[in-house]
Rosetta silent file (secondary structure, phi, psi, omega in degrees, C-alpha in Angstrom):
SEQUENCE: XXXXXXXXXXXXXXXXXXXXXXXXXXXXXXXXXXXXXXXXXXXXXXXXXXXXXXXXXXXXXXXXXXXXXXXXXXXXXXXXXXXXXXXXXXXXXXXXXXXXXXXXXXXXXXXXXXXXXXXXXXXXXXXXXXXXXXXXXXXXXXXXXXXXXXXXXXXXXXXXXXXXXXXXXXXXXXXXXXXXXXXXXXXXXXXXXXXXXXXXXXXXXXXXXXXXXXXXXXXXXXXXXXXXXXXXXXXXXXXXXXXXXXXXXXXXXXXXXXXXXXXXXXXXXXXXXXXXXXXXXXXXXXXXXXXXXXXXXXXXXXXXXXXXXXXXXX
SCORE:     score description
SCORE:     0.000 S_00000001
   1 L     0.000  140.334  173.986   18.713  -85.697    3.840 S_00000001
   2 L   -71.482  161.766 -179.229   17.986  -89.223    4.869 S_00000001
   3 L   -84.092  130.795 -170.844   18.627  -90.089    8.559 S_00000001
   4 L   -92.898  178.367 -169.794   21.964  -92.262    8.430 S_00000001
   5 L  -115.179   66.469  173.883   22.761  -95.355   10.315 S_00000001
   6 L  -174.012  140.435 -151.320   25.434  -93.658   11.930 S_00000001
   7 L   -71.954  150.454 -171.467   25.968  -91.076   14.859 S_00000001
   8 L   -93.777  151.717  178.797   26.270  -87.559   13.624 S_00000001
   9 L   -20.464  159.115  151.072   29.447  -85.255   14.542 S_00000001
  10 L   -63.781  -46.278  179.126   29.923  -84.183   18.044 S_00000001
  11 L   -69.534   -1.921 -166.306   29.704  -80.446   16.815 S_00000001
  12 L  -142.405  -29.703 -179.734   25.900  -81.402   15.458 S_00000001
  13 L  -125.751  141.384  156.554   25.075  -83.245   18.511 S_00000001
  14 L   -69.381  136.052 -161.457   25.093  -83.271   22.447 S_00000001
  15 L   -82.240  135.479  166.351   27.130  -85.922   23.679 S_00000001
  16 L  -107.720  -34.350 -172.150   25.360  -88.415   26.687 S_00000001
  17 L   -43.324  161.125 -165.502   28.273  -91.124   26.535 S_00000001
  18 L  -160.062   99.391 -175.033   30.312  -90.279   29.973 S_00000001
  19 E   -97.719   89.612 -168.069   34.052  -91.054   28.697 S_00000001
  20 E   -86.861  170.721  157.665   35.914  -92.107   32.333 S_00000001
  21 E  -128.835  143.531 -129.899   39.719  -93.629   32.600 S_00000001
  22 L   -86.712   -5.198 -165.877   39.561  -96.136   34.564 S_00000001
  23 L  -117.115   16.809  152.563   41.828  -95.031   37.460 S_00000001
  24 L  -101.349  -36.968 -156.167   38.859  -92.428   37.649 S_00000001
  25 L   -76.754  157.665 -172.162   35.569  -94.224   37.287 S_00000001
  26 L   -74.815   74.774  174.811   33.302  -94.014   40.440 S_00000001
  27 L    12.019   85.378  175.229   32.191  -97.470   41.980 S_00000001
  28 L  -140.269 -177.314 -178.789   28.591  -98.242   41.122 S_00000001
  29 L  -100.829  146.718 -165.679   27.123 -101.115   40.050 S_00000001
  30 L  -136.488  156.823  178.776   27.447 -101.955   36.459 S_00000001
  31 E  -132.108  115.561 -178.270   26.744 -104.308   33.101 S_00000001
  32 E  -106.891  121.825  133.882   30.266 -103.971   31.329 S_00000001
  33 E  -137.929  155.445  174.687   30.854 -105.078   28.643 S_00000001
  34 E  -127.718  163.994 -167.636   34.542 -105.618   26.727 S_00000001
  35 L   169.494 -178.254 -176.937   36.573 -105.324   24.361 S_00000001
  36 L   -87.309  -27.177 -169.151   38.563 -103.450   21.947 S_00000001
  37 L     6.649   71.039  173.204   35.765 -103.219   19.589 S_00000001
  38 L   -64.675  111.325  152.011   37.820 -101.526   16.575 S_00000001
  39 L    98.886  -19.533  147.825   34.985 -100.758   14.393 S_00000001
  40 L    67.976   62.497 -161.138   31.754 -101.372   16.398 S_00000001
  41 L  -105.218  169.656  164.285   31.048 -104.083   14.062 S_00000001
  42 H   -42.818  -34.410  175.498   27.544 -106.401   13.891 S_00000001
  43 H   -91.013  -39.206 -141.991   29.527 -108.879   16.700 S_00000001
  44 H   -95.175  -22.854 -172.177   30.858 -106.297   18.903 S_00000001
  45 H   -69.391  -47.249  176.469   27.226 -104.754   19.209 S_00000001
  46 H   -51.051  -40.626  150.063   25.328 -108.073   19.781 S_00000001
  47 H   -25.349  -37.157 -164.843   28.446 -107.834   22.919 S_00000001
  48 H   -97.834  -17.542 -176.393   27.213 -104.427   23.973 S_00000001
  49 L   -35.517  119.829  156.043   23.464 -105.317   23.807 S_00000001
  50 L    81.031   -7.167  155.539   22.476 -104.416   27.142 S_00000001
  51 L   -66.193  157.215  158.033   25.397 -102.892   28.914 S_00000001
  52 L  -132.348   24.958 -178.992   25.207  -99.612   30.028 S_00000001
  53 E  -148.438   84.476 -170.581   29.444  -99.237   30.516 S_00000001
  54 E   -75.289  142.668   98.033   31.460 -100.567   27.619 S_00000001
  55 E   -16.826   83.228 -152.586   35.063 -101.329   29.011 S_00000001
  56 E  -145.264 -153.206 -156.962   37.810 -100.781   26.359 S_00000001
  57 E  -139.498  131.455  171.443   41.610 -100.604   25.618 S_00000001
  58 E  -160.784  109.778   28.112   43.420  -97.399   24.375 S_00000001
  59 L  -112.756 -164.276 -127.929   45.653  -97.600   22.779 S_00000001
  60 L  -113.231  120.314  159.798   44.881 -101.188   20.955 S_00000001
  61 H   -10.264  -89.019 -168.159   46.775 -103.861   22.877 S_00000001
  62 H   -38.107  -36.544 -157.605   49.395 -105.197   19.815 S_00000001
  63 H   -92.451   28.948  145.210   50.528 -101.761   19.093 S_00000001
  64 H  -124.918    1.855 -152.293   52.264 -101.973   22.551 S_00000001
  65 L  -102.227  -71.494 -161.196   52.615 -105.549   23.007 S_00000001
  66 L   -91.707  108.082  169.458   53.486 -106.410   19.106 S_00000001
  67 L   -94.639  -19.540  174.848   54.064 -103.013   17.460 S_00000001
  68 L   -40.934  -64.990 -173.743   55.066 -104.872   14.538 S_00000001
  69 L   -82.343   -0.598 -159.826   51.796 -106.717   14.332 S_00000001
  70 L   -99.099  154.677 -169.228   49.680 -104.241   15.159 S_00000001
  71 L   -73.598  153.330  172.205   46.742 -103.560   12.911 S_00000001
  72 L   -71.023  158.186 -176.646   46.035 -100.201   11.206 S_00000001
  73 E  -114.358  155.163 -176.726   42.350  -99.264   12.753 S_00000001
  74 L   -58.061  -26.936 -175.093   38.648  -98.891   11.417 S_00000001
  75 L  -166.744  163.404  162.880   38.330  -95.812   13.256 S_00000001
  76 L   -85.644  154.296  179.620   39.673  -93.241   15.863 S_00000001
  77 H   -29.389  -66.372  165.389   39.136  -93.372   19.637 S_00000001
  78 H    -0.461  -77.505  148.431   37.053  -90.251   18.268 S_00000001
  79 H   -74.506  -22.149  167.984   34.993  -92.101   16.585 S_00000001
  80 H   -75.845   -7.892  176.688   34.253  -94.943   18.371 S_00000001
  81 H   -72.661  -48.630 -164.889   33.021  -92.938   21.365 S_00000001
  82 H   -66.210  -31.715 -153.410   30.289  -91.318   19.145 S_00000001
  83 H   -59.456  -68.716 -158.418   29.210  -95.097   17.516 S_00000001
  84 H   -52.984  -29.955  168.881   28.689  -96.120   21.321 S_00000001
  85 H   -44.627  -56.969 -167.015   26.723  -92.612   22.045 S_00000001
  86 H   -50.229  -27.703 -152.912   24.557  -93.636   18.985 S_00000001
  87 L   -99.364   -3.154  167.996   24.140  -97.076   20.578 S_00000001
  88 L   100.574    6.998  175.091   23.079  -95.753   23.764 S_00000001
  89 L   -83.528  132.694 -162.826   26.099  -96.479   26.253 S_00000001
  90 L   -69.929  -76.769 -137.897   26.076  -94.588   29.318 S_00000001
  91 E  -149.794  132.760  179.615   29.493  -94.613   30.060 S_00000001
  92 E  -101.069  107.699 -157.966   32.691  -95.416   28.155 S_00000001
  93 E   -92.678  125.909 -169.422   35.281  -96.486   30.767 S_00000001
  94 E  -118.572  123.222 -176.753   39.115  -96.594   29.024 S_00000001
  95 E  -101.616  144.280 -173.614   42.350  -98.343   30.173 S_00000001
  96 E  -100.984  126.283 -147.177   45.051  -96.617   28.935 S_00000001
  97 L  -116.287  149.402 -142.436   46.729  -99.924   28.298 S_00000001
  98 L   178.233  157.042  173.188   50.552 -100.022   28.468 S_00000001
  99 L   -52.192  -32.148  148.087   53.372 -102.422   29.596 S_00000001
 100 L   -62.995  -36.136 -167.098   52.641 -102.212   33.082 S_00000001
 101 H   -79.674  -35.122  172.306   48.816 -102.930   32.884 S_00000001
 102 H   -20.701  -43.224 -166.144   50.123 -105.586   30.465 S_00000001
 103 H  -102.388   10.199  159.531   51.633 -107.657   33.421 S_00000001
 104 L   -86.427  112.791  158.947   48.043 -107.922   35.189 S_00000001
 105 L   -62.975  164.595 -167.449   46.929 -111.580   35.594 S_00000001
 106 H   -80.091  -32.211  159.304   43.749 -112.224   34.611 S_00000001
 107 H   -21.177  -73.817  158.214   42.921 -113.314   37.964 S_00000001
 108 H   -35.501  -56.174  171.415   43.876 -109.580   38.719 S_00000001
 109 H   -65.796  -34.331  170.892   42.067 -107.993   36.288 S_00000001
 110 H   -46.130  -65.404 -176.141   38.588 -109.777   37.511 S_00000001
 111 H   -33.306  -70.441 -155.922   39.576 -108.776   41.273 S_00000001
 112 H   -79.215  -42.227 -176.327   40.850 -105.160   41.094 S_00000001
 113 H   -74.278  -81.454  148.948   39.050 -104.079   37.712 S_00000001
 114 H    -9.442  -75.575 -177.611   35.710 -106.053   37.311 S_00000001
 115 H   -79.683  -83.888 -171.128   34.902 -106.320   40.990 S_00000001
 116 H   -50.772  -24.494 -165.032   36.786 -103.897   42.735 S_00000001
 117 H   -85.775  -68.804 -168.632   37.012 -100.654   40.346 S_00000001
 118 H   -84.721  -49.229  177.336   33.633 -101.187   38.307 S_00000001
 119 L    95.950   -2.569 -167.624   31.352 -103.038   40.964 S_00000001
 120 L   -59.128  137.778  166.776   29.965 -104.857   37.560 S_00000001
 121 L   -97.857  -33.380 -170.125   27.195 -107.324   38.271 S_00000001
 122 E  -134.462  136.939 -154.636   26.786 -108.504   34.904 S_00000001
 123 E  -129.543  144.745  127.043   29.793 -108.771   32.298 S_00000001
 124 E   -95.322  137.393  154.970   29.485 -109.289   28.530 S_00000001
 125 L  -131.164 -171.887  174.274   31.876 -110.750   26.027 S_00000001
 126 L   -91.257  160.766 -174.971   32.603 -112.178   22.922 S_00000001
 127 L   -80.257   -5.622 -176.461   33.631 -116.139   22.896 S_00000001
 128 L  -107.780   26.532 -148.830   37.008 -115.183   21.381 S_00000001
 129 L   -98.793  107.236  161.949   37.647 -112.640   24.382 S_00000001
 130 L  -121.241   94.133  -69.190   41.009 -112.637   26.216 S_00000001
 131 E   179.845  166.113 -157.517   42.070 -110.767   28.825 S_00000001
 132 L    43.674 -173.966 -168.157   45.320 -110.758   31.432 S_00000001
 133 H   -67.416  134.427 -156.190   48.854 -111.113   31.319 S_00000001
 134 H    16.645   72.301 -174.004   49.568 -113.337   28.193 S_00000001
 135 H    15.585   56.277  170.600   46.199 -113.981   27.473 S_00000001
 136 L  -103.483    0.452  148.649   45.183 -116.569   30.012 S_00000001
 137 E  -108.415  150.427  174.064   41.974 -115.706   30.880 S_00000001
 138 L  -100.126 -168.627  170.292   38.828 -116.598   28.879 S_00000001
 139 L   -59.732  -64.370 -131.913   34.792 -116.206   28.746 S_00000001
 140 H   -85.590   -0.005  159.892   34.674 -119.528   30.926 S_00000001
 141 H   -79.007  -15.676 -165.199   36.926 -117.898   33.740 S_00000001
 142 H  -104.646    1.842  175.280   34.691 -115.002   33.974 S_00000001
 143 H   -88.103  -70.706 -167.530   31.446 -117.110   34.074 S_00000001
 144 L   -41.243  -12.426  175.537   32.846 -119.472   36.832 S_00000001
 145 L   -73.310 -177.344 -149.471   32.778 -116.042   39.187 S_00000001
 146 L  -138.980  -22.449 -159.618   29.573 -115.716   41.911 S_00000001
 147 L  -108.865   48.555 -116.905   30.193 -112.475   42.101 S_00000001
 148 L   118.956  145.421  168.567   28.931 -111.595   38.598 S_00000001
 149 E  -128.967  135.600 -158.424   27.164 -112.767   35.603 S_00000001
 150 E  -113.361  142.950  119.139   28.633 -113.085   32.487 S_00000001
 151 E   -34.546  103.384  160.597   27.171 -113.155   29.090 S_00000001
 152 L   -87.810  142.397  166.910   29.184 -115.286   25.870 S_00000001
 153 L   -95.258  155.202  155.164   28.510 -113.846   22.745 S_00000001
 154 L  -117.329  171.843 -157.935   29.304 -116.542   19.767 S_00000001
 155 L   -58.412  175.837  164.042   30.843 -115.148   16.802 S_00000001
 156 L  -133.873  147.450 -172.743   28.354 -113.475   13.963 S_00000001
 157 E  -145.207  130.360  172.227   28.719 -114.216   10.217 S_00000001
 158 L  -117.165  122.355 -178.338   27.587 -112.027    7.683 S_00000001
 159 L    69.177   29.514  168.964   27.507 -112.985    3.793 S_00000001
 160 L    75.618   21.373 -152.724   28.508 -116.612    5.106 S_00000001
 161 L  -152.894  128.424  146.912   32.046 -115.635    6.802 S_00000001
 162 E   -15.893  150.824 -159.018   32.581 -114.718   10.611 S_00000001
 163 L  -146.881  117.278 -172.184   32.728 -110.804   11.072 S_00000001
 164 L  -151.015  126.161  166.382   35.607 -109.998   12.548 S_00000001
 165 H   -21.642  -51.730 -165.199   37.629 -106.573   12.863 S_00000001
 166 H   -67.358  -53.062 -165.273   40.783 -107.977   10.517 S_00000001
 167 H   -65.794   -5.640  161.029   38.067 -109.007    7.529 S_00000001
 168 H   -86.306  -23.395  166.731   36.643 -105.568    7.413 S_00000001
 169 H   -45.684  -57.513  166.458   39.972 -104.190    7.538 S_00000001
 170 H   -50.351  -47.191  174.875   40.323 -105.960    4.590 S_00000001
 171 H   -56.487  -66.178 -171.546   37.061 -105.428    2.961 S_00000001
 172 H   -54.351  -47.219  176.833   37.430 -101.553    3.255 S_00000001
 173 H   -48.416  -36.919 -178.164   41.665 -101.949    1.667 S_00000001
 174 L   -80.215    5.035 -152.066   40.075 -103.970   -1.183 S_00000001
 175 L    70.481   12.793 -150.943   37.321 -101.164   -1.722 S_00000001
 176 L   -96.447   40.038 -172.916   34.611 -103.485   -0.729 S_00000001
 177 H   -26.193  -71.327 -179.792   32.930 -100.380    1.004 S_00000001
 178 H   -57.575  -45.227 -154.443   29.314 -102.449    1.201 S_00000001
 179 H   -78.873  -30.887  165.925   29.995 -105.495    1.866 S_00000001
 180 H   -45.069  -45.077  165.709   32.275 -103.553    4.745 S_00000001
 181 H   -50.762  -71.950 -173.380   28.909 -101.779    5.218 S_00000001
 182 H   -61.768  -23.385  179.538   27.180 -105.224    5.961 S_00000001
 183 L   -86.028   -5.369 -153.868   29.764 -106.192    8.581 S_00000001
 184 L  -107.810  -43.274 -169.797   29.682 -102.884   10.200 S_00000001
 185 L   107.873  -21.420 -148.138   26.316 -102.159   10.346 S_00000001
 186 L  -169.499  143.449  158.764   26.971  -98.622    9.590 S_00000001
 187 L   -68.048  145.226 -153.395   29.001  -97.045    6.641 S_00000001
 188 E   -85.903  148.465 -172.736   32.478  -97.534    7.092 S_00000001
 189 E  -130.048  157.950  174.869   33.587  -93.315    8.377 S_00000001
 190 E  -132.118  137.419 -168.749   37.112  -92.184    8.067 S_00000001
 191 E  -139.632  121.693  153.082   38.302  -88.622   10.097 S_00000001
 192 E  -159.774 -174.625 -166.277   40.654  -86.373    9.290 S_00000001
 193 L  -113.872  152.559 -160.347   41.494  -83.292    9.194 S_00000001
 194 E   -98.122  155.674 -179.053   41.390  -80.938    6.162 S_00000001
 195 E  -142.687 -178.820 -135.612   44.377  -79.201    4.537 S_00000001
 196 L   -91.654  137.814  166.508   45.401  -76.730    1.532 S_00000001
 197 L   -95.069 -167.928  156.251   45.582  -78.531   -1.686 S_00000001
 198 L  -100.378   40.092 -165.151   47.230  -77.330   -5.200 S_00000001
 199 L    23.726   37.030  167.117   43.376  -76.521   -6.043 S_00000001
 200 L   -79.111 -104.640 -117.806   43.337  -78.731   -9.404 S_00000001
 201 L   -69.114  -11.508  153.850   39.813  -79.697   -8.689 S_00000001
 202 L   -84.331  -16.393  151.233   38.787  -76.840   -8.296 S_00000001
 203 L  -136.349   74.251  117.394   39.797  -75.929  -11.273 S_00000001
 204 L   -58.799 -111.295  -41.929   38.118  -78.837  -12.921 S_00000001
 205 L    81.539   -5.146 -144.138   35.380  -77.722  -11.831 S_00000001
 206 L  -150.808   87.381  176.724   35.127  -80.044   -8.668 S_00000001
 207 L   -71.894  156.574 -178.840   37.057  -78.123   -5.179 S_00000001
 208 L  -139.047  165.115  160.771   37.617  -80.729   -3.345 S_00000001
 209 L  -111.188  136.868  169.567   38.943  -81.201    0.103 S_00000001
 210 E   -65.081   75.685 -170.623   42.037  -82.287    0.947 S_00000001
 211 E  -113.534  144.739 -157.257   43.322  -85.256    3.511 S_00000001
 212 E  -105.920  102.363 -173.768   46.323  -86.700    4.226 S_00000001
 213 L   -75.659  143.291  177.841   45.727  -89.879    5.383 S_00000001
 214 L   -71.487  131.949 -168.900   46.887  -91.052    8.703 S_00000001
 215 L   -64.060   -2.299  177.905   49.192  -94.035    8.319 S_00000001
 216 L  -103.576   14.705  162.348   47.279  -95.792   11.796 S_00000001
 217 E  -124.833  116.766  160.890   44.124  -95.867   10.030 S_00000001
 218 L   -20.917  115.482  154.144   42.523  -97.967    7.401 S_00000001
 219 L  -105.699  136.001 -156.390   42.072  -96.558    4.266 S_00000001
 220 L   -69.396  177.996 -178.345   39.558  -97.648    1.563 S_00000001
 221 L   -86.218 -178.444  158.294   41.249  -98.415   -1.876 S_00000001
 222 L   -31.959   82.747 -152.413   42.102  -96.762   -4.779 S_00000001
 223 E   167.734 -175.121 -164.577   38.785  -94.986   -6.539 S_00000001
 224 E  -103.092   95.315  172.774   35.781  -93.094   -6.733 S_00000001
 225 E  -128.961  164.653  173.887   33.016  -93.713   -4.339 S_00000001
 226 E   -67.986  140.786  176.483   29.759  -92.358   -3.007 S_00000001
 227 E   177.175 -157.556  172.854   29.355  -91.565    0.511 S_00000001
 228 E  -137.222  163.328  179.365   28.828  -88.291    2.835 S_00000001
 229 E  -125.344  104.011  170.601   31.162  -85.902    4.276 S_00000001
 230 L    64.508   39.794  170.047   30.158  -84.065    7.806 S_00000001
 231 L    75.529  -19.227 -163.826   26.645  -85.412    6.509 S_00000001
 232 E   -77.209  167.344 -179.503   26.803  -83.476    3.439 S_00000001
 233 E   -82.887  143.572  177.996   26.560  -85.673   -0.372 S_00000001
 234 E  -171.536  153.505  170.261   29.384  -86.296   -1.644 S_00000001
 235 E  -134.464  101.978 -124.943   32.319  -87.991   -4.121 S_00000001
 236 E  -101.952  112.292  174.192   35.329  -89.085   -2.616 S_00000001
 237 E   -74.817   98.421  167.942   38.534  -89.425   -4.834 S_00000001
 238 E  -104.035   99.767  173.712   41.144  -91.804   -2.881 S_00000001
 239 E  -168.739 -124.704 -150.762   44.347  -92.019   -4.975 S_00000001
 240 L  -156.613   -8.685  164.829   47.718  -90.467   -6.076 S_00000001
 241 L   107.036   12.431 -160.728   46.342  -88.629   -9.261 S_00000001
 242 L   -26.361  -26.186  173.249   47.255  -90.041  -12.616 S_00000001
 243 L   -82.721   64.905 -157.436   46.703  -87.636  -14.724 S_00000001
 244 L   156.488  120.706 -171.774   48.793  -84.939  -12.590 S_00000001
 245 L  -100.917  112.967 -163.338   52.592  -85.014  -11.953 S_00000001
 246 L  -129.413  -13.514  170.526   51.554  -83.626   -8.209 S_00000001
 247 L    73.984   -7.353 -171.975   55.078  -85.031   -6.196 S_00000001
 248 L   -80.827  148.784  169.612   51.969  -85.822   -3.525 S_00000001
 249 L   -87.437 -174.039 -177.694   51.441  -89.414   -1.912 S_00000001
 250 L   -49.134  127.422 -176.309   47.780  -90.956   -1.208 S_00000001
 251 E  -135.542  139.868  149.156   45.247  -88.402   -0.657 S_00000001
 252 E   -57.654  119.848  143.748   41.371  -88.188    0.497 S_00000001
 253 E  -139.466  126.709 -174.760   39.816  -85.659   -1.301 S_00000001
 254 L  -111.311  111.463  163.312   35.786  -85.684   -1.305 S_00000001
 255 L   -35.844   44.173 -165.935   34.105  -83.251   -3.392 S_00000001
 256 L   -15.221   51.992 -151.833   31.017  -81.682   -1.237 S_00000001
 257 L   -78.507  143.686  166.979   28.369  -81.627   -3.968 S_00000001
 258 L   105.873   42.140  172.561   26.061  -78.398   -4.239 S_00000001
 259 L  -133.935  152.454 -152.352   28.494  -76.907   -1.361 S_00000001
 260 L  -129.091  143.885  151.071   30.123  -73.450   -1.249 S_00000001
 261 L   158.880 -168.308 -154.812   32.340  -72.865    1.871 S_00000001
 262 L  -140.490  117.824 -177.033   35.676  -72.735    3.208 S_00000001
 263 L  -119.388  -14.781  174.470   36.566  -76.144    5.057 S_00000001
 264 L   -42.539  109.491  171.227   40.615  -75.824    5.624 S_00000001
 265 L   126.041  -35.888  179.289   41.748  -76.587    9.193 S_00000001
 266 L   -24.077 -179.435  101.595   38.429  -78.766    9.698 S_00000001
 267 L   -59.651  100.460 -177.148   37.493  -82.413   10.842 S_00000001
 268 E  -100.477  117.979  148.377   35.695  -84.056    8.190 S_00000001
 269 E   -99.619  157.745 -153.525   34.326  -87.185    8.944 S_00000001
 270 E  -129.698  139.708 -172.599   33.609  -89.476    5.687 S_00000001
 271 E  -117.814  133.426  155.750   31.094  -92.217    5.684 S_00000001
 272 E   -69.674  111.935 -170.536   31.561  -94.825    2.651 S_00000001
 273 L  -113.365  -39.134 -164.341   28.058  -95.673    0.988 S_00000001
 274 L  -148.042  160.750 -158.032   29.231  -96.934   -2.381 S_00000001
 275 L  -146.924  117.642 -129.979   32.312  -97.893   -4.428 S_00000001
 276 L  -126.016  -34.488 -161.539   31.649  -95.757   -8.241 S_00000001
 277 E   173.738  153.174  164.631   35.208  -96.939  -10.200 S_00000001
 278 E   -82.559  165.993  176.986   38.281  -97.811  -10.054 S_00000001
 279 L   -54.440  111.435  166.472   41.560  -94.998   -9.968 S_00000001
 280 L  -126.164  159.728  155.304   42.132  -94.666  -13.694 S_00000001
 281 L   -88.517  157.784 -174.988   44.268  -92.346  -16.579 S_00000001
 282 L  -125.874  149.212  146.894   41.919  -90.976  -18.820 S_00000001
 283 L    14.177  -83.840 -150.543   42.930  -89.899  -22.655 S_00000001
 284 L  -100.107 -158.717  138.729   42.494  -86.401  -21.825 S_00000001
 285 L   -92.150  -61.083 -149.382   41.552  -83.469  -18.789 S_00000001
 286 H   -72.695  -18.222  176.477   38.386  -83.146  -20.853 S_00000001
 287 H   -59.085  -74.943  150.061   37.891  -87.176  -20.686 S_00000001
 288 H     4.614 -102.404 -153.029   38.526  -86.317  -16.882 S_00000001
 289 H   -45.338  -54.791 -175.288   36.055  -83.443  -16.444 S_00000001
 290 H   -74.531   -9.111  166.564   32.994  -85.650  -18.301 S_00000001
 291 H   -93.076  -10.387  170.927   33.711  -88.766  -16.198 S_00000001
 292 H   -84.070  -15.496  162.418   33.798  -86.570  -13.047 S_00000001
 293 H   -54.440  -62.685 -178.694   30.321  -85.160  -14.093 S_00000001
 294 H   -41.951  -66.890  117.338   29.211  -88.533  -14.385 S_00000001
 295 H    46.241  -89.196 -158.274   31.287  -89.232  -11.282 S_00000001
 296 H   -67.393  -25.906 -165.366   29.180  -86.465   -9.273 S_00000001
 297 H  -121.043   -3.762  163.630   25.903  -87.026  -10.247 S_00000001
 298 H   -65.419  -51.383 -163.252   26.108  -91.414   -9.836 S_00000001
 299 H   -91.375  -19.721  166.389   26.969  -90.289   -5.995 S_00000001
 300 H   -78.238  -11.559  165.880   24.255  -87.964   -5.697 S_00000001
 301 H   -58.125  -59.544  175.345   21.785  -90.093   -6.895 S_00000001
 302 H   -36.705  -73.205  166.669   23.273  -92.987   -4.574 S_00000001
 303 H   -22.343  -79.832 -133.816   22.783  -90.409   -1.818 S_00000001
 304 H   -84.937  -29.686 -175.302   19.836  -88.978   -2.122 S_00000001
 305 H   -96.994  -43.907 -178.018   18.248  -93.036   -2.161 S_00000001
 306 L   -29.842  136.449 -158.599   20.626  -94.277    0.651 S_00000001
 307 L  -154.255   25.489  145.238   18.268  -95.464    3.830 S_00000001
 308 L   108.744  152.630  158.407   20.943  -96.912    5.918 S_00000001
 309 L  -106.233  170.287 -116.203   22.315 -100.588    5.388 S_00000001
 310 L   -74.504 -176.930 -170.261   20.844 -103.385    5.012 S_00000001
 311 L   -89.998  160.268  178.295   19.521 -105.085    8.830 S_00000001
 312 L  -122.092  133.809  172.767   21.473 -108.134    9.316 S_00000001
 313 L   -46.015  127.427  179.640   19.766 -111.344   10.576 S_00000001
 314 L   -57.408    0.000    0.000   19.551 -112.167   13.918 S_00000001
């Protein structure tokens, strides 16, 4: 297997990241940096460059402020702790952010959080960074402090466009896996957990696993793509079934190829390497079975060459 440009399972690795709440972490001195960073994207990292305590929001600001408004997300909590492992952050500090913490001026949040709580010497953000009660502080309030030094990030553009959480959101909805991939940094991974199917693929020929996707997470679009599952090769179905009156709604199901084993009850996490076809009916089952052949051996190829994606210019 190639080494991926993403952190491997918690169950495959020992964890170093040191995951605090914030009405816990111990005074020391620190280089924070913050944000929400849904999705660890190519901007949020040049942000993290050089911290050793990312500083983060849980659960994601709108879906208590705005619940209306609030975006489905790139990844679970879950995952974003391992990306930041991968990247080498000591310690992931988490406000469990809520209607009360809401009603902290930003003033407030420097004082009590910043200074008093974290002891941070050095702060990083992004230039679009906003912070207190109805987002009046900015980057150029937290640079005017003495008692700290802060770090602006400007924005990053990939493929000519700004990189931003909502356009990958997008990218991944549209199926745009790579170019999602180029923003990210990383293959875009999706986690869930697996459950009992009505075995039709396996018998096609092709068991599959079964996930129900959670409606608070992004899901990629409608189709066939290449990618890995819990590291293993693999070719990921996302759709509703066309050939097959199944009474089922949207389903994950990724195909393991060369693997024998019993995965019900699991975690799978799914990394997106490629985008293979779109969700079609085909003539037949047997039309079916020879385009899933095809299918199966298009993503193991993809696999088997995959080296991570590509570096994006500084």
């Amino acid at each position: 297997m190639p080494s991926l440009a993403y952190p491997r399972l918690i169950e495959f690795r020992a964890m170093a990241i040191k995951v605090t709440e914030l009405s816990e972490a111990e005074p020391r001195p620190r280089r924070v940096a913050i944000g929400t960073f849904d999705g660890v994207h190519v901007g949020h990292r040049r942000v993290i460059e050089g911290a050793d305590t990312v500083l983060t929001f849980d659960p994601h600001p709108l879906s208590v402020l705005a619940p209306d408004a609030a975006p489905k997300l790139l990844m679970p909590f879950t995952a974003k702790r391992d990306v930041l492992d991968g990247l080498g952050v000591r310690e992931l500090v988490v406000i469990r952010f809520n209607r009360e913490f809401s009603k902290l001026s930003a003033e407030q949040f420097i004082e009590e959080v910043l200074i008093g709580r974290l002891r941070a010497e050095h702060v990083s953000v992004g230039e679009n960074f906003r912070f207190g009660a109805k987002a009046k502080g900015d980057p150029a309030m937290l640079a005017a402090r003495s008692e700290f030094e802060t770090r602006v990030v400007p924005l990053v553009e990939v493929d000519g466009e700004t990189v931003s959480s909502t356009r990958i959101r997008a990218l991944v909805q549209a199926g745009e896996v790579e170019a999602a991939m180029r923003c990210l940094a990383a293959p875009f991974l999706y986690e869930g957990v697996v459950v009992e199917g009505d075995k039709r693929g396996r018998e096609l020929g092709f068991p599959t696993a079964n996930i129900v996707p959670d409606d608070r997470l992004v899901v990629p679009g409608h189709g066939v793509y290449a990618g890995f599952a819990n590291e293993h090769p693999a070719a990921i179905h996302i759709g509703v079934r066309p050939m097959f009156e199944t009474g089922r709604g949207l389903l994950i199901e990724p195909h393991l190829i060369d693997f024998e084993g019993d995965l019900y009850g699991r975690t799978l996490r799914i990394a997106f390497v490629a985008r293979l076809r779109g969700e079609k009916r085909f003539p037949s089952v047997d039309d079916l079975i020879a385009q899933m052949h095809r299918d199966v051996e298009q993503a193991r190829r993809i696999c088997a060459e995959f080296r991570g994606p590509p570096a994006v210019a500084s």
